[in-house]
C-alpha positions in Angstrom: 12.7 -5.2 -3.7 16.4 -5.5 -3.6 18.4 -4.9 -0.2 19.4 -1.9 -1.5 15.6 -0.5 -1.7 14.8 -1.4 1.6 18.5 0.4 3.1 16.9 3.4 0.9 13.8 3.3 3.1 15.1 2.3 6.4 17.6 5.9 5.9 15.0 8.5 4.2 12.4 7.4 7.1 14.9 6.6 10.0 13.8 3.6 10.5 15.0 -0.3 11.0 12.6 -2.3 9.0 11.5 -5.9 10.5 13.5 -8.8 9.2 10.3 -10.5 8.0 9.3 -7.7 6.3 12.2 -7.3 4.5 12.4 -10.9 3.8 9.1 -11.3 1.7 9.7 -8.2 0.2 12.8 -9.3 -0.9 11.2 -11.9 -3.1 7.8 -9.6 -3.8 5.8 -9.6 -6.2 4.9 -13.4 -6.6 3.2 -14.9 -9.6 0.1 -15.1 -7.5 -0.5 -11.6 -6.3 0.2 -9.9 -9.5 -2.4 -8.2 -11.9 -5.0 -7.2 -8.7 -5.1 -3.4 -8.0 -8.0 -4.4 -4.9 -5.3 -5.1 -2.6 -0.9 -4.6 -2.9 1.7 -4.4 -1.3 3.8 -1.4 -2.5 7.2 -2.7 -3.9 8.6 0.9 -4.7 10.8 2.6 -2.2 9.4 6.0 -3.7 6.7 5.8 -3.1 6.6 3.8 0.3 9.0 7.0 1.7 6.5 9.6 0.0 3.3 8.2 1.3 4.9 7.8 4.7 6.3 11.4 4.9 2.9 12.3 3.9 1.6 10.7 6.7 3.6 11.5 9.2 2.8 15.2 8.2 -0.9 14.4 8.8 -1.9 13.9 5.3 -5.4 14.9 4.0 -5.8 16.4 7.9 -5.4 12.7 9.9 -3.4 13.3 12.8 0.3 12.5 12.1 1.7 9.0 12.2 4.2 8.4 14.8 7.9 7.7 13.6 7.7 4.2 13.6 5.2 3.7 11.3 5.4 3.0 7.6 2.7 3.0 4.9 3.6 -0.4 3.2 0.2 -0.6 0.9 -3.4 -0.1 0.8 -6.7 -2.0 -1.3 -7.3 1.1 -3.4 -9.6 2.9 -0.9 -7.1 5.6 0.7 -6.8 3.3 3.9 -3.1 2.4 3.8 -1.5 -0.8 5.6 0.9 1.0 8.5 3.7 -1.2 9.2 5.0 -0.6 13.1 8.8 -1.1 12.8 8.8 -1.6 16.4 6.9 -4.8 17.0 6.2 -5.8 13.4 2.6 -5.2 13.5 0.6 -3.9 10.8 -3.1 -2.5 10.4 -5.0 -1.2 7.8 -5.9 2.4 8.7 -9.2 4.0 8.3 -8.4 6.7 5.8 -4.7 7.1 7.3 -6.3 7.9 10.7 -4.7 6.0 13.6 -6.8 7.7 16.4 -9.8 5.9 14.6 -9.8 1.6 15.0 -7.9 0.0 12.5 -10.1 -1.6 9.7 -8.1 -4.7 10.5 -4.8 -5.8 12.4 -2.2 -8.3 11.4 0.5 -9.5 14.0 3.3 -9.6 11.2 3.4 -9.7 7.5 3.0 -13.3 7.0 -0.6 -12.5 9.0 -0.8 -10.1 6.2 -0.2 -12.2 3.5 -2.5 -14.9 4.4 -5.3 -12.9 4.5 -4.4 -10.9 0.8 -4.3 -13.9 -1.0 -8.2 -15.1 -1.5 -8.4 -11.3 -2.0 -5.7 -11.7 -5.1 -7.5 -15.2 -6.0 -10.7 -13.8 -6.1 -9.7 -10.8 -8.5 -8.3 -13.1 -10.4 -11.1 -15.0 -11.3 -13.1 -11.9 -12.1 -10.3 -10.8 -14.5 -10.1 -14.0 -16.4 -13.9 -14.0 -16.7 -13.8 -11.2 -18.6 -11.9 -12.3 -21.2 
């Protein structure tokens, strides 16, 4: 994402992103994580701010995110990764319901990250037996 892209999300959802967020994003996608659709990180501004005004309206009938959230992602099962601009936190939401316990919880993106990759290496495996 270029700085730009994350100023565009910071002003449509009012919030300061973490500098450590915006840092790996800056540099996101790597060779590595590409071609797995099990888990991502979202790396379009569009869809990032529509996701998260969508859940912030209570999306699908979850009880609405609190402002300082942002949906930054999800593993292809509706349970989006809510960053917490605040404190840098992120966890995996339960269908995008944050009164139920998070599926998991990640101090800070680089938590994050370490825990997506076997997921990416492991996809990748499987897609390169197939062919």
């Amino acid at each position: 994402m270029t700085p730009q892209q994350l100023q565009t999300i910071e002003s449509s959802l009012g919030v300061l992103l973490p500098e450590a967020y915006k840092k790996v994003m800056a540099s996101y996608p790597w060779p590595a994580f590409q071609g797995s659709t099990e888990a991502s990180l979202w790396d379009d501004p569009d869809a990032i701010i529509e996701q998260t005004t969508a859940q912030r309206a209570g999306f699908g009938g979850t009880p609405s995110w609190p402002t300082q959230f942002v949906v930054i992602g999800d593993e292809d099962d509706a349970c989006p990764y809510a960053l917490d601009c605040a404190t840098g936190r992120i966890i995996q939401t339960d269908h995008g319901n944050m009164r139920l316990a998070a599926l998991a919880d990640y101090a800070s993106i680089v938590e994050l990250l370490s825990e997506l990759r076997p997921i990416y290496d492991e996809a990748r495996k499987r897609w390169w037996k197939v062919w």
